[in-house]
N, C-alpha and C positions, 0 to 999 in steps of 0.2 A: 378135504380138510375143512373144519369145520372156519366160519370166518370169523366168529365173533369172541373176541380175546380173555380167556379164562383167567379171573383176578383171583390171585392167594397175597394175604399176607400175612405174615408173622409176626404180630405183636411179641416184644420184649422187655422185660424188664432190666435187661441186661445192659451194656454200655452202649451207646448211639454209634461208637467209631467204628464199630463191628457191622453198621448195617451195609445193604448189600442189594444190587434188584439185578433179575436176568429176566429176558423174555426167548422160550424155546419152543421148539415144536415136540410132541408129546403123543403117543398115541394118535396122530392125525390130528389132533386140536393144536392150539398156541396159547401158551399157558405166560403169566406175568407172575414170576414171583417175589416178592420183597419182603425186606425184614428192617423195620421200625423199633430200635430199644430207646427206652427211655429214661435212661440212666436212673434206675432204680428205683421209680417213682410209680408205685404201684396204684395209687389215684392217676394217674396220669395215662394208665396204660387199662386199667377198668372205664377212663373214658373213652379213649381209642377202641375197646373196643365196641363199647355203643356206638362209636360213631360210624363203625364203616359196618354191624350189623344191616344186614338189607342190601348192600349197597358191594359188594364182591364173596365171592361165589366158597370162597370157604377162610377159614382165618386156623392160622396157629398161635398157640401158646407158647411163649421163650422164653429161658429163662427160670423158666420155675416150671414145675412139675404137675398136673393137677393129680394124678394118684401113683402112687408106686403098686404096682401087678408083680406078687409073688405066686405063684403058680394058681392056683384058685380063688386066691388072696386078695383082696384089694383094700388100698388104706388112701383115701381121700385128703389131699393138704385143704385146711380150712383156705388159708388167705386165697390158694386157686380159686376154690369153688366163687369165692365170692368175690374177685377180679370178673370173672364171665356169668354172674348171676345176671346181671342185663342184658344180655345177648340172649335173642327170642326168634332168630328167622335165620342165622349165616350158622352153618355145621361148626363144633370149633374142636381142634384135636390139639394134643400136646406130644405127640410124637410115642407114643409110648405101647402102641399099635403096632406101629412100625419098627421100631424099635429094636425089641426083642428079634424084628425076623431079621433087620439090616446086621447087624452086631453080632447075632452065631452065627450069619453066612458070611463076615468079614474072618472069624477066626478059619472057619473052615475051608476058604477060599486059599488062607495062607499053606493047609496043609495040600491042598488038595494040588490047586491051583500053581503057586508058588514052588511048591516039594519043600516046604521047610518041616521040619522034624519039630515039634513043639513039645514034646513027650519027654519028660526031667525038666525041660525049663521052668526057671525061679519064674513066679509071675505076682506080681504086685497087682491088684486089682484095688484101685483107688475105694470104689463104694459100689458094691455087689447088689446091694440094695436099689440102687439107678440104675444098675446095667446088668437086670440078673441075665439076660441070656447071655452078651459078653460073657459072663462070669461062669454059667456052666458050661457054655463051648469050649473055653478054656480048661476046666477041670476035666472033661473027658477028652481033650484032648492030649493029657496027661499030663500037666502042668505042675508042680507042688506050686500051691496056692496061699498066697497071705492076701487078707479082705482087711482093707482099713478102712474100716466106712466109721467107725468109735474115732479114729483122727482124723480125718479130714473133715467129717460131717460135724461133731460135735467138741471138739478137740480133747476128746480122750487118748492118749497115748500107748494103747494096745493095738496091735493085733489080732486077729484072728485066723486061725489058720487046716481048724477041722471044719469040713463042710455043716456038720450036725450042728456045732458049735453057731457056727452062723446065721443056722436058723432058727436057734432059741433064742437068738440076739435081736434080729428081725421080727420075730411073736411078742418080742415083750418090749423092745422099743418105737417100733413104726408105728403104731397106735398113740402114742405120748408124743412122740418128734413129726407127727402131720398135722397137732395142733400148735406146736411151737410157729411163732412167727419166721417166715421164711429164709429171709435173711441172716437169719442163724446161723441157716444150716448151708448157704451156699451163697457164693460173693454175687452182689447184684452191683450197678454200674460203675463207679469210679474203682470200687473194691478190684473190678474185672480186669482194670488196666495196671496192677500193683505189681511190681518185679519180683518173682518167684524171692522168697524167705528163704530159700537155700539152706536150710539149720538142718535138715535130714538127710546130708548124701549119704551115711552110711547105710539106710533103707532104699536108695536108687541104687547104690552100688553094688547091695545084693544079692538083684534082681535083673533079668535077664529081660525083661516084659515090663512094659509099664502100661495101666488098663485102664481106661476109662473115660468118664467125663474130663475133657483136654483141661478148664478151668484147674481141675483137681491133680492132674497130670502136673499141671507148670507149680503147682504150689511152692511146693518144696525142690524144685527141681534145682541139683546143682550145675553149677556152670561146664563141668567136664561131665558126661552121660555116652564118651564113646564105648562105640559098640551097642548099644542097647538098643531094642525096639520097641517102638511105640504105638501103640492101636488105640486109637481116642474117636470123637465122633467131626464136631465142626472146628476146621480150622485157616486162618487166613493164610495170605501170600508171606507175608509179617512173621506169621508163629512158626510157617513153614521155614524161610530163614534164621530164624532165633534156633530152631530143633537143630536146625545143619549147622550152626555156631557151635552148638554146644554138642556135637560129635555124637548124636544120635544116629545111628547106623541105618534105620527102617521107619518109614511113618505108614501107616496103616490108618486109612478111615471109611469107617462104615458106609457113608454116601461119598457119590461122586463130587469131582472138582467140576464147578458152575464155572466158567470165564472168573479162572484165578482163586475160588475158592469153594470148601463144601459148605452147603446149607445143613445146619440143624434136620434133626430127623421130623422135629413139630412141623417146619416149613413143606419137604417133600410129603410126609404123609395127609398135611392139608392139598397138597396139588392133584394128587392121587384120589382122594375125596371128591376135588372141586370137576375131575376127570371121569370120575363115575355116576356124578350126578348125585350122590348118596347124600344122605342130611346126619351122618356121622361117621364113626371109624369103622371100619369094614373089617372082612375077617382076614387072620393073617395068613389063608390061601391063597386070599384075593390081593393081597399085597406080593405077595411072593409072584403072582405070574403077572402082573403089573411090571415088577421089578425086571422080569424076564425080558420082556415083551420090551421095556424103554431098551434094552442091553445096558441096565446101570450095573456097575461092579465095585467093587470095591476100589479107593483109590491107592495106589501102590506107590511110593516113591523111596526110592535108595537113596539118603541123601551124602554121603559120602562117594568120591567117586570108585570105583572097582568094586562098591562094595557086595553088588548084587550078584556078578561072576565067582565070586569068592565066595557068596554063603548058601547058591545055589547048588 
């Protein structure tokens, strides 16, 4: 094992109460990873990240997205690009590499893995646009599909619900909404810590699936959600409690529980960088037997009790 302690961090713009540090062993190296929000202060987090440029071994992006990757596709957020236009020497990823490969092998893990039958389930996919592989693991996995990325992203009050459909949506809007200022489109610090709005349980209720980015998960989430499952990405000790309050049956997250919670996919796909030496994002074969290789799995938890004997 290697001795000298591999530094990641996660810059985020997201809320501080959220951060979180673990130090693990990894491939035979020892890896430090933490995560720094700075309560939505995106000058503040363009200087963080000059400042630890040089100075550890890969950083992530939190928080905000630097491109959405639709199949060949790529549509660049202005305010990312220029948060890490100062960073000249530390690799820096935003998870979105990684991403795609962690989120269809959490849906197919469920069928596979689990034995659950996904095929007719209602499934609610918060914003298909952030989570397109989530989103088509889901559809071939046979899901009937409603995509609210027009509500929760920009607060249009539609649905979407033909795949075609949503990607004349994604042609003609993700070009206009990557130069919209960010925080538009996705709650950044104190917004993070706001008690679900509850005004939409008739859209939780039904739905069988709830999909996505966890922020956008809790939005509208009403206080009664039994029985329903949820596959989101990073979530605390906290949200995990809050979900089993409100009689969510299944939590599903793409990366594993670190000591009491999962990291952001920006954070491990920077560890994973910082682990191969590379000076960027790697290809998603190389994340996939990476993945293998750590035994990271998806993380499972029943939060109700019997409820996993009964719906296996």
């Amino acid at each position: 094992m290697s001795s000298r302690v591999k530094e990641v961090v996660s810059v985020s713009i997201g809320s501080s109460t959220r951060d979180h540090e673990v130090e693990l062993d990894l491939l035979g190296q020892r890896v430090r990873i933490r995560r720094e929000g700075t309560d939505g202060d995106v000058a503040a987090a363009k200087a963080r990240f000059e400042e630890l440029d040089g100075h550890v071994d890969a950083l992530g992006m939190g928080g905000i997205d630097l491109l959405l990757r639709i199949g060949t596709r790529e549509y660049f957020f202005r305010d990312a690009k220029h948060m890490i236009s100062g960073v000249t020497k530390t690799p820096v990823v935003d998870g979105t590499g990684l991403k795609h490969v962690l989120e269809a092998r959490a849906v197919e893990w469920m069928s596979k893995e689990l034995r659950l039958d996904l095929k007719g389930k209602r499934a609610l996919m918060t914003a298909a646009v952030d989570r397109y592989g989530m989103a088509e693991a889901l559809y071939e996995a046979g899901c009937e599909m409603s995509y609210g990325d027009l509500l929760y992203a920009l607060g249009v009050p539609v649905l979407i619900h033909r795949r075609p459909t949503l990607h004349v949506m994604i042609r003609v809007v993700a070009p206009v909404a990557t130069k919209l200022p960010f925080t538009w489109l996705y709650p950044t610090g104190e917004e993070q810590e706001r008690p679900a709005q509850e005004t939409k349980a008739d859209l939780y209720h039904s739905n069988d699936v709830i999909a996505g980015d966890y922020l956008y998960v809790r939005k509208f989430m009403p206080s009664d959600m039994t029985g329903a499952w949820v596959i989101t990405n990073t979530t605390t000790a906290a949200d995990v409690e809050d979900l089993r309050g409100r009689r969510v049956e299944l939590l599903v997250t793409s990366t594993p529980r670190l000591e009491g919670r999962s990291f952001g996919t920006n954070a491990m796909e920077a560890a994973m960088v910082a682990l191969a030496g590379a000076d960027g994002e790697l290809p998603p074969e190389v994340y996939m037997g990476m993945v293998q290789q750590m035994g990271f799995t998806p993380d499972v938890t029943w939060l109700q009790q019997g409820s996993a004997a009964s719906a296996v």
